[in-house]
TIRO-2110 file (N, C-alpha, C; in Angstrom, 1 decimal):
// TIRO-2110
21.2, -48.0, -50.0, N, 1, A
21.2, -49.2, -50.8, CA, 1, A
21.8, -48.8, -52.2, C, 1, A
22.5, -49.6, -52.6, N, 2, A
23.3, -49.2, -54.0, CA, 2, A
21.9, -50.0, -55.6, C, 2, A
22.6, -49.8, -56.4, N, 3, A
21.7, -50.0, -57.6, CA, 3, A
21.9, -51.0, -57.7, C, 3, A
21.0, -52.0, -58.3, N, 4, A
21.7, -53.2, -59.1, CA, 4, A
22.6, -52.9, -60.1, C, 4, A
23.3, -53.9, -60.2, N, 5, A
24.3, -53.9, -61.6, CA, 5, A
23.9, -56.0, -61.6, C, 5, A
24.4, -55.6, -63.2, N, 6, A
24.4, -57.0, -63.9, CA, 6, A
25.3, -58.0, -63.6, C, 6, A
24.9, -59.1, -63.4, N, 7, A
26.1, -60.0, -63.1, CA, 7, A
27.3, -59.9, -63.8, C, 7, A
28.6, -60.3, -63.8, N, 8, A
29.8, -59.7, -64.7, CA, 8, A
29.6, -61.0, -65.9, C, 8, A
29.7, -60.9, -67.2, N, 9, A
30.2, -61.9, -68.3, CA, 9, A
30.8, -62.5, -68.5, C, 9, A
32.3, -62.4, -67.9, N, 10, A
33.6, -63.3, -67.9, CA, 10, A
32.9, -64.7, -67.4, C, 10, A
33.2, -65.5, -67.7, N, 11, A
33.7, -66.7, -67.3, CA, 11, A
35.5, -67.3, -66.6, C, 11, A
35.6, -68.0, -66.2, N, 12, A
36.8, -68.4, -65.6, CA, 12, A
37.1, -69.4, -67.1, C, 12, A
36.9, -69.4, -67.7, N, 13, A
36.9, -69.9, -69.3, CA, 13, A
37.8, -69.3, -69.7, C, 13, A
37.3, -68.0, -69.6, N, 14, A
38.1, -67.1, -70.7, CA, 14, A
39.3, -66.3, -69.9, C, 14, A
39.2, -66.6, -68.4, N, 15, A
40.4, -65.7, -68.0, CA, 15, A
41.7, -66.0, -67.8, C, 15, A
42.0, -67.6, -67.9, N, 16, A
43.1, -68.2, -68.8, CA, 16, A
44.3, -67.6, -69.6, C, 16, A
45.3, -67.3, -69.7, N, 17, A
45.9, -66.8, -70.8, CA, 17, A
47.5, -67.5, -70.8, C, 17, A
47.8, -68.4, -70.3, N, 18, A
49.1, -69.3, -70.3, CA, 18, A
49.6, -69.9, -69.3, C, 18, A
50.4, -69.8, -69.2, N, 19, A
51.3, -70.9, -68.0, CA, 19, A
51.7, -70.3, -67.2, C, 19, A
51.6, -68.5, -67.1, N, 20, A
52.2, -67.9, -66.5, CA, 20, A
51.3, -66.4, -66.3, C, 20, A
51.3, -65.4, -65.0, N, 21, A
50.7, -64.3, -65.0, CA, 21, A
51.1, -63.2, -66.2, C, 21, A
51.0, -63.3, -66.9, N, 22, A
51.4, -62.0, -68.1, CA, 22, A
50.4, -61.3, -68.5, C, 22, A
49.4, -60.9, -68.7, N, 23, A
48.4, -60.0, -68.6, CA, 23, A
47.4, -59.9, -68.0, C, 23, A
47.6, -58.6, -67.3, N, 24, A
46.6, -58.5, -66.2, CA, 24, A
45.1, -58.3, -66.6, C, 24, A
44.0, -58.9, -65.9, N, 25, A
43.0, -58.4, -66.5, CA, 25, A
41.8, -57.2, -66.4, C, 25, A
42.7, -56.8, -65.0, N, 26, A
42.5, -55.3, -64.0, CA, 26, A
43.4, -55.3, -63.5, C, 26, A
43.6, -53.5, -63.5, N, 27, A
44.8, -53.2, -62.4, CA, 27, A
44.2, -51.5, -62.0, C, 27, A
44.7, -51.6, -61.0, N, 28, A
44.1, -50.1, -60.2, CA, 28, A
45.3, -49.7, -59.3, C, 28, A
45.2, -48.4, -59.2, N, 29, A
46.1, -48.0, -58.0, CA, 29, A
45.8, -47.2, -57.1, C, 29, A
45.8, -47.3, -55.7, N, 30, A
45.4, -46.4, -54.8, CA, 30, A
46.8, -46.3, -54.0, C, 30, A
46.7, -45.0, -53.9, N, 31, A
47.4, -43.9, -53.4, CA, 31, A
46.9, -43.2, -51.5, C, 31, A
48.0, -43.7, -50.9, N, 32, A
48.0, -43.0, -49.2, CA, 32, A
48.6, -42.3, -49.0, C, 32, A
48.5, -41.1, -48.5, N, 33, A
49.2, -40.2, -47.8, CA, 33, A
49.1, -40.4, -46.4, C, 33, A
49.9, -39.5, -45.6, N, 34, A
50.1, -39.4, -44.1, CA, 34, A
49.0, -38.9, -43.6, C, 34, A
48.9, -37.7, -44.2, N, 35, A
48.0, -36.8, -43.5, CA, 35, A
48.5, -36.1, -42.5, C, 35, A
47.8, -35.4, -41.2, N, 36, A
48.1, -34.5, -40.3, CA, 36, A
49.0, -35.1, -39.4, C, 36, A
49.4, -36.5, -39.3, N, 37, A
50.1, -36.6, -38.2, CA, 37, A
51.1, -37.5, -39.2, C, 37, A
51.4, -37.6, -40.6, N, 38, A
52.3, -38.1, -41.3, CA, 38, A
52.7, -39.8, -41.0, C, 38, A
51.3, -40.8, -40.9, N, 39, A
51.1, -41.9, -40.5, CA, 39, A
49.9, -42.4, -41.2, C, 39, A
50.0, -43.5, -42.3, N, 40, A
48.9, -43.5, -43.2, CA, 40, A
47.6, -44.2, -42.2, C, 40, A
48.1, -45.2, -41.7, N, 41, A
47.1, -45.7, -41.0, CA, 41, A
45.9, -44.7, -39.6, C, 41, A
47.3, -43.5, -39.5, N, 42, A
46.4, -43.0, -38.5, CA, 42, A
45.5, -41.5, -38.6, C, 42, A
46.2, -41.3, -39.9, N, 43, A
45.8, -40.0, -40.6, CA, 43, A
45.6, -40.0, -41.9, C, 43, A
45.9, -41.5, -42.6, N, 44, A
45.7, -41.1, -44.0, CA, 44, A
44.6, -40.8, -44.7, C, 44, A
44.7, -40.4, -46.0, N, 45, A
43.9, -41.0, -47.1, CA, 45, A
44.1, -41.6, -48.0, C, 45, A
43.0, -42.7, -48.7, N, 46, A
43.6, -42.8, -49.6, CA, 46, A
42.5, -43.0, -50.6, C, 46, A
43.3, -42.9, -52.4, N, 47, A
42.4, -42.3, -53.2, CA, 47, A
43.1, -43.4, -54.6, C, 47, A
41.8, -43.7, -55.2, N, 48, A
42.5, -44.9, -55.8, CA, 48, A
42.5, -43.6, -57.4, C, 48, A
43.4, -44.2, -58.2, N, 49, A
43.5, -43.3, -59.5, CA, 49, A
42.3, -43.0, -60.1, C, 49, A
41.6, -43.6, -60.3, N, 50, A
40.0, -43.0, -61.2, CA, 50, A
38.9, -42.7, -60.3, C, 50, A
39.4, -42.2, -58.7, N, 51, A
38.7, -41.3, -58.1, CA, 51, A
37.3, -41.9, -57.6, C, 51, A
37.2, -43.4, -58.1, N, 52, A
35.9, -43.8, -57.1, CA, 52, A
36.1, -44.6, -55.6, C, 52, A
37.5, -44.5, -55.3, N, 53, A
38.1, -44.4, -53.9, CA, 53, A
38.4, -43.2, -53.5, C, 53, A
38.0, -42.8, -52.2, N, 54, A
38.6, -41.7, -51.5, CA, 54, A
38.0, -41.5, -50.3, C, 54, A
38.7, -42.1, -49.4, N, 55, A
38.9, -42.3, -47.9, CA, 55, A
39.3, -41.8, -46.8, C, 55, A
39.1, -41.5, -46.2, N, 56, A
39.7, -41.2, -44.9, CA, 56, A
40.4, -42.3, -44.2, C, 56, A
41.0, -42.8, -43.4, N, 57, A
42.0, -43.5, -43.1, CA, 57, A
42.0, -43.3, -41.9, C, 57, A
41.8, -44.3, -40.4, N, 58, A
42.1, -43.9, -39.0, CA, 58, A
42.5, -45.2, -38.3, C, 58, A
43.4, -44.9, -37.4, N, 59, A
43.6, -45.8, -36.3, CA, 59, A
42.2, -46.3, -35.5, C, 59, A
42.3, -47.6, -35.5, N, 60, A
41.2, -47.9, -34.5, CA, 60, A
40.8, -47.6, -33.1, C, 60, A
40.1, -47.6, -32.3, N, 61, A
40.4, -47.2, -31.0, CA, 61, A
41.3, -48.2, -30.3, C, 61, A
40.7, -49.6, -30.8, N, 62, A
41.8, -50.6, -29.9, CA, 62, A
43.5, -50.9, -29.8, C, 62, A
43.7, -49.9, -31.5, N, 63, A
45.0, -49.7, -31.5, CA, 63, A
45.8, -48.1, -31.1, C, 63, A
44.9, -47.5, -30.0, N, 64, A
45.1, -46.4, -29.8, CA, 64, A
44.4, -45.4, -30.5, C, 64, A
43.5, -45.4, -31.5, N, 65, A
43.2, -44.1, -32.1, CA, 65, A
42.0, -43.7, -32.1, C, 65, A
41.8, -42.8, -32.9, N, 66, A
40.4, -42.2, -32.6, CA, 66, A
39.2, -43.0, -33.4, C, 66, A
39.0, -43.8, -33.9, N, 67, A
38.7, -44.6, -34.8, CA, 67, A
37.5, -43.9, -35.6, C, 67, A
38.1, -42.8, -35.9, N, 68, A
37.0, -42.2, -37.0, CA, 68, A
37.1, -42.0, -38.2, C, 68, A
37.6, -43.2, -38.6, N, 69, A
37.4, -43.4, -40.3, CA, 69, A
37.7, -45.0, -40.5, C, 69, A
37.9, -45.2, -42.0, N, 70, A
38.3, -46.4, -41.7, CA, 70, A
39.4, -47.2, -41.8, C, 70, A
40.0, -48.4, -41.8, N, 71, A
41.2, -48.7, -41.7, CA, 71, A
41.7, -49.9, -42.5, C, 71, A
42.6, -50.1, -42.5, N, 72, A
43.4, -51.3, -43.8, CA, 72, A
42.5, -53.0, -43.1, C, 72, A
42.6, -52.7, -42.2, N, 73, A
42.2, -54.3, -41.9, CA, 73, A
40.4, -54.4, -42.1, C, 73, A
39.8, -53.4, -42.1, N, 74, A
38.3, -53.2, -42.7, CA, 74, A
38.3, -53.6, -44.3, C, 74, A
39.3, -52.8, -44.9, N, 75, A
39.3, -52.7, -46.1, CA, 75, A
39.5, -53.7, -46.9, C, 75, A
40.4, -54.5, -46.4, N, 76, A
41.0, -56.0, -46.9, CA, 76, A
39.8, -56.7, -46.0, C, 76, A
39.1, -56.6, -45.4, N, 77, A
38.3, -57.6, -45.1, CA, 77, A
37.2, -57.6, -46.3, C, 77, A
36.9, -56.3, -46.3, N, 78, A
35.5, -56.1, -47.8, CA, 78, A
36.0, -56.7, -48.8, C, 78, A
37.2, -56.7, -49.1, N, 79, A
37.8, -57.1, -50.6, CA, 79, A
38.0, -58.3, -50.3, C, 79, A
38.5, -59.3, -49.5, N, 80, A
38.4, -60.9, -49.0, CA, 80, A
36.8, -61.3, -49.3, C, 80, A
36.5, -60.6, -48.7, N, 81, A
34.8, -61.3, -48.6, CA, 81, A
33.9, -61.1, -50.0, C, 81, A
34.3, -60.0, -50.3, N, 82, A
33.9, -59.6, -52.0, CA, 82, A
34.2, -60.4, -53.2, C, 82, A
35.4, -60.6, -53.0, N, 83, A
36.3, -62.0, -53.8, CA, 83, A
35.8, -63.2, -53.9, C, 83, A
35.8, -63.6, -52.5, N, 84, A
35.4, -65.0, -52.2, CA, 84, A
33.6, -65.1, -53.0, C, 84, A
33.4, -63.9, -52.6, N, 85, A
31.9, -64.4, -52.3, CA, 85, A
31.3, -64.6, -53.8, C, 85, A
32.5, -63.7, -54.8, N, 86, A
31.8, -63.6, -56.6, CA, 86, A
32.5, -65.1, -56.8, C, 86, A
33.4, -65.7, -56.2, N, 87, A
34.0, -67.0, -56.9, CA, 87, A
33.1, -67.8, -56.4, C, 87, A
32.5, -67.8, -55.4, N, 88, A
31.3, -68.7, -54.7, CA, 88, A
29.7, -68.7, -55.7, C, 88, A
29.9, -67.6, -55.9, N, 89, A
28.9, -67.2, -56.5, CA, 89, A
28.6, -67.7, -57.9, C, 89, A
30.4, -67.7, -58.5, N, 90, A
30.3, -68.4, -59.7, CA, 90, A
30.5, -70.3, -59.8, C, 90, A
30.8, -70.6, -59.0, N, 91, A
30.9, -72.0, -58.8, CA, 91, A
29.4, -72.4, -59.0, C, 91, A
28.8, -72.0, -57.6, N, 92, A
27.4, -72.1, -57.8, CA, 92, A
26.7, -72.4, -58.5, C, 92, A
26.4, -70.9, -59.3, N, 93, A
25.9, -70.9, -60.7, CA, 93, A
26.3, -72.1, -61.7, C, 93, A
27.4, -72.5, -61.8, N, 94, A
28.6, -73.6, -62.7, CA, 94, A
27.5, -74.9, -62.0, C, 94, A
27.4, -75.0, -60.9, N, 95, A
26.7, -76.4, -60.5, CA, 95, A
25.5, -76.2, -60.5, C, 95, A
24.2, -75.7, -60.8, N, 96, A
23.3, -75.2, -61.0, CA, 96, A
22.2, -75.0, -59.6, C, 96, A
22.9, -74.1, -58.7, N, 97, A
22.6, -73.7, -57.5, CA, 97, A
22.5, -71.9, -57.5, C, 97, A
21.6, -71.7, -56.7, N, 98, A
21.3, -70.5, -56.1, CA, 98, A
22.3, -69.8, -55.8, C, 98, A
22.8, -68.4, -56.5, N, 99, A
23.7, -68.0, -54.9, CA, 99, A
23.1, -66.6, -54.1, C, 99, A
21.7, -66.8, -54.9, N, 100, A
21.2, -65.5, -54.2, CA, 100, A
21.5, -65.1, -52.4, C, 100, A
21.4, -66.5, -52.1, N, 101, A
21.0, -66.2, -50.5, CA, 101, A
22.8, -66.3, -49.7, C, 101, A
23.6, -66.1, -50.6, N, 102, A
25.1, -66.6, -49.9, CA, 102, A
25.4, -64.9, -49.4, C, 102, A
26.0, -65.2, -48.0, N, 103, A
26.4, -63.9, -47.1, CA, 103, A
28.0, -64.7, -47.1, C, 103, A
29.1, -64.0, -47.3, N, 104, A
30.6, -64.0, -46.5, CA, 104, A
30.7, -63.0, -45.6, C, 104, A
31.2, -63.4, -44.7, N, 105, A
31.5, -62.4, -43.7, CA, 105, A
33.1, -62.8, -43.8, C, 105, A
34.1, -61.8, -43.8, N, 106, A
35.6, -61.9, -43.7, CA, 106, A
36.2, -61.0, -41.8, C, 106, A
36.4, -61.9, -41.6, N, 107, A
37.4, -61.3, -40.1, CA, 107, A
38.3, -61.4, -40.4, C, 107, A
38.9, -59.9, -40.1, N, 108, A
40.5, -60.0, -40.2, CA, 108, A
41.2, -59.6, -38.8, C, 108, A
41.9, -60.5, -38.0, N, 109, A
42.7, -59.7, -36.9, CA, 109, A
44.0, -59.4, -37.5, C, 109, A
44.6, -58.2, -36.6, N, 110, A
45.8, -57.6, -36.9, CA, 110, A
46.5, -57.7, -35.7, C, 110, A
47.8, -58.2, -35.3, N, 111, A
48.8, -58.6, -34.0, CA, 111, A
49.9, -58.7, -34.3, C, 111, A
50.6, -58.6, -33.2, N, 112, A
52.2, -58.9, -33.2, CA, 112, A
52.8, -60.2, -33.8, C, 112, A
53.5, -60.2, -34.7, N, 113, A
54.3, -61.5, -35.2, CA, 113, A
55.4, -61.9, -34.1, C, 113, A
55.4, -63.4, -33.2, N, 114, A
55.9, -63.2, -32.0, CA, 114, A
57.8, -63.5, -32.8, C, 114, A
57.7, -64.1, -34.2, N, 115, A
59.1, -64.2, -34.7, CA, 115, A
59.7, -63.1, -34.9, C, 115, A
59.5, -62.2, -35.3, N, 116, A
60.3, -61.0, -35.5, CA, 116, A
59.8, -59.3, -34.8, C, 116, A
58.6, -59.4, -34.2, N, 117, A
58.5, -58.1, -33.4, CA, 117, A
57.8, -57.4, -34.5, C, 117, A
57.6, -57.5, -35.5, N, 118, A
56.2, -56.9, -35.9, CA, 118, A
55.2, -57.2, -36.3, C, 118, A
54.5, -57.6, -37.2, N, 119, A
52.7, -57.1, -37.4, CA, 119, A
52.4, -58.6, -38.1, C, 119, A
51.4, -59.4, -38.2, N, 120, A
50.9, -60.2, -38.8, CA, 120, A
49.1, -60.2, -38.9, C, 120, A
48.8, -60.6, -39.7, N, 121, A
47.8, -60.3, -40.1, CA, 121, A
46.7, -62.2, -40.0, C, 121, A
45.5, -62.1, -39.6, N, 122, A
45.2, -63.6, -39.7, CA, 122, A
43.2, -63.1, -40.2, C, 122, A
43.0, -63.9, -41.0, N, 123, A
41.5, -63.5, -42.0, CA, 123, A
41.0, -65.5, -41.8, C, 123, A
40.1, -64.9, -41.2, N, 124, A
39.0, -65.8, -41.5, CA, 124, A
37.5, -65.8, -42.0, C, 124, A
37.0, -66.4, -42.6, N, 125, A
35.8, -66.5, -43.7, CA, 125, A
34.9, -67.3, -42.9, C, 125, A
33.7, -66.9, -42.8, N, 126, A
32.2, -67.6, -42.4, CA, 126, A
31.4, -67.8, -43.2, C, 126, A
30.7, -68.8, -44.3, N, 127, A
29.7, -68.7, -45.3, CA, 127, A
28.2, -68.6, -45.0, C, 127, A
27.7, -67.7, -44.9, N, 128, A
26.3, -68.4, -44.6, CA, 128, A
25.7, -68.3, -45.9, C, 128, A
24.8, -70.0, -46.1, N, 129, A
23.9, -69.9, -47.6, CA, 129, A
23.0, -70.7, -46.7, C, 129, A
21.7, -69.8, -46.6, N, 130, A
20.6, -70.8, -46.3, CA, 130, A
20.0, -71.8, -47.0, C, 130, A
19.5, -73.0, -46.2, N, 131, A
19.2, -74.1, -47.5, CA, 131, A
20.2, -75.1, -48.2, C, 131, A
21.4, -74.9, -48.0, N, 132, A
22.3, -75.5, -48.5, CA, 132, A
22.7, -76.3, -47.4, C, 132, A
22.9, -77.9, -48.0, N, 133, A
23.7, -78.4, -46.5, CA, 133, A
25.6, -78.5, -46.3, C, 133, A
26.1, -78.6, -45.6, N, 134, A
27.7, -78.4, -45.6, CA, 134, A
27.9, -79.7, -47.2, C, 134, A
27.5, -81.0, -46.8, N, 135, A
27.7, -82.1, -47.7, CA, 135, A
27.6, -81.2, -49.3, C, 135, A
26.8, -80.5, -49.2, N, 136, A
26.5, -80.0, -50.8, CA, 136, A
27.7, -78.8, -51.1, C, 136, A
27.7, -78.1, -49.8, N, 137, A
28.5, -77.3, -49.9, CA, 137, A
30.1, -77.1, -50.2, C, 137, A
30.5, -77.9, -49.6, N, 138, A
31.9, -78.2, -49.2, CA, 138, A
32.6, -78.6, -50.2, C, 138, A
32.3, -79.1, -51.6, N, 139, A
33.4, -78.9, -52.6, CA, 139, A
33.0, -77.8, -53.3, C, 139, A
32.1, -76.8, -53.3, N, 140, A
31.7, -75.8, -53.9, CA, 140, A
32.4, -74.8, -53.2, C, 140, A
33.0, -75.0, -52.2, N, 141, A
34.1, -74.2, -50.9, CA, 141, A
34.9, -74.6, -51.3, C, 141, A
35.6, -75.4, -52.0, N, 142, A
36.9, -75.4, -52.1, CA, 142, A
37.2, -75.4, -53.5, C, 142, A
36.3, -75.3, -54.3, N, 143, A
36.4, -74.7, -55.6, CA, 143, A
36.4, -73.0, -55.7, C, 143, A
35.6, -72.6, -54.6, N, 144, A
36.0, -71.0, -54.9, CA, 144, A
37.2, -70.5, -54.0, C, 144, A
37.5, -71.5, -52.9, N, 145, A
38.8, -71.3, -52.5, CA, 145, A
40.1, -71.8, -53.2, C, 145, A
39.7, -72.1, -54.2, N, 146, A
41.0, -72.5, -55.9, CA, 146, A
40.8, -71.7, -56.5, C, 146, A
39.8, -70.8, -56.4, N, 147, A
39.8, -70.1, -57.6, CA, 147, A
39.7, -68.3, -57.4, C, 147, A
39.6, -68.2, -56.0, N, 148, A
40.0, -67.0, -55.5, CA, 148, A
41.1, -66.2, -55.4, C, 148, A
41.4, -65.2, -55.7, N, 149, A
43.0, -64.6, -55.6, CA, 149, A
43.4, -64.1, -54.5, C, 149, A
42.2, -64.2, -53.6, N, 150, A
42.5, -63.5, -52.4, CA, 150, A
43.1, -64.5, -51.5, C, 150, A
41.8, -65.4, -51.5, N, 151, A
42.4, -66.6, -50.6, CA, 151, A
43.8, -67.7, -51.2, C, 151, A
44.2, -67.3, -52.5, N, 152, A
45.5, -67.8, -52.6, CA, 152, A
46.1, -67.5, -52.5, C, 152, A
45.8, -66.2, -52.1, N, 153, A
47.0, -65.0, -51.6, CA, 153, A
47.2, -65.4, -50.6, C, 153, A
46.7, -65.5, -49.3, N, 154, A
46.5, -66.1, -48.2, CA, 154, A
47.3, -67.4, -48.1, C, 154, A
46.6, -68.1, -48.8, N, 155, A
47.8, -69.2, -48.2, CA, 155, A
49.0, -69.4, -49.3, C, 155, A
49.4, -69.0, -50.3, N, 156, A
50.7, -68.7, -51.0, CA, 156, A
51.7, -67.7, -51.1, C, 156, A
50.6, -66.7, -50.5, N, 157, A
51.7, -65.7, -50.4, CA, 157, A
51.6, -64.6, -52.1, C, 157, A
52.1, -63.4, -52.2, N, 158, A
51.7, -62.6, -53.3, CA, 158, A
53.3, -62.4, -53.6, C, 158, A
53.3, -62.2, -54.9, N, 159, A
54.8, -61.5, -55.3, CA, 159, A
54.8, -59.9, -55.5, C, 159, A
55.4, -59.2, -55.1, N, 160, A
55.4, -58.0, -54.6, CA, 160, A
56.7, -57.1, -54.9, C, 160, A
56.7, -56.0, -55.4, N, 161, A
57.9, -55.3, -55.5, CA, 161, A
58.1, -53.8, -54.4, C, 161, A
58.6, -53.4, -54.6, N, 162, A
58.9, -52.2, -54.0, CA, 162, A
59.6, -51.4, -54.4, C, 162, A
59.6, -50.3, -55.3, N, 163, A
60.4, -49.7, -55.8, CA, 163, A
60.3, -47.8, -55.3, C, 163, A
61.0, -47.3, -55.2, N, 164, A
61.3, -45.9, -54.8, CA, 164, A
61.3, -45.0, -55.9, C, 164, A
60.1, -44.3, -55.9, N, 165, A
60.0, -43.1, -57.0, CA, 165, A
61.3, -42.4, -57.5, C, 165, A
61.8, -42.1, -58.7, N, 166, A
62.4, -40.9, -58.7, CA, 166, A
61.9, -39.7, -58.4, C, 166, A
END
């Protein structure tokens, strides 16, 4: 069981800053290698820069592997459901509700894209808050699904670069 920590300070008040994304208000980098078989997913690790990531990295068994570590579609599920669940959490609190009792669960399947022959990815969210009825619920679900980065990511898509080390 981990420690408590304090609820975060921010408000969605203050994280505002114009018309447009120009200052981030976290950024992190995690870093994958190959590993022994020079395949991040099936051998990697990965280690985010301030070292409180560091992973092992494995193919699942259903995708052929040994599945003894963990894998990108685990990973993006904890960070989906983690997301969701602090914007749920903050809504909440904003309408003067409980979010002690709120569980997300995130499923992520990983499959073939049948348009082009490779990989697509599809995440679904389950809410359980006991005590709550859907009617009370349901714009409080779609305020943390406005206000989520994950799930905008999801259905808008992320802008992305790719650039090649010197």
């Amino acid at each position: 069981m981990s420690e408590p920590t304090d609820r975060p300070g921010r408000s969605t008040a203050m994280d505002f800053d114009g018309p447009a994304f120009f200052s981030p208000l976290y950024t992190t980098t995690v870093t994958v290698d190959g590993g022994a078989v020079s395949h991040g997913r099936a051998s990697g690790r990965a280690r985010s820069a301030d070292g409180a990531l560091d992973l092992t990295l494995r193919l699942p068994a259903e995708l052929g592997g040994d599945g003894g570590g963990t894998n990108p579609e685990q990973l993006f599920a904890a960070a989906l459901a983690a997301c969701f669940h602090g914007a749920l959490s903050l809504v909440a609190r904003q309408a003067g509700r409980n979010p002690a009792t709120i569980a997300v669960a995130a499923t992520v399947s990983f499959g073939r894209d049948p348009g082009d022959g490779g990989y697509l990815l599809r995440a679904d969210l389950v809410i359980t808050w006991p005590g709550t009825d859907a009617a009370t619920a349901a714009p409080l679900l779609r305020r943390a699904d406005s206000l989520c980065p994950y799930t905008k990511m999801l259905a808008l898509g992320t802008p992305a670069t790719l650039t090649l080390a010197p």
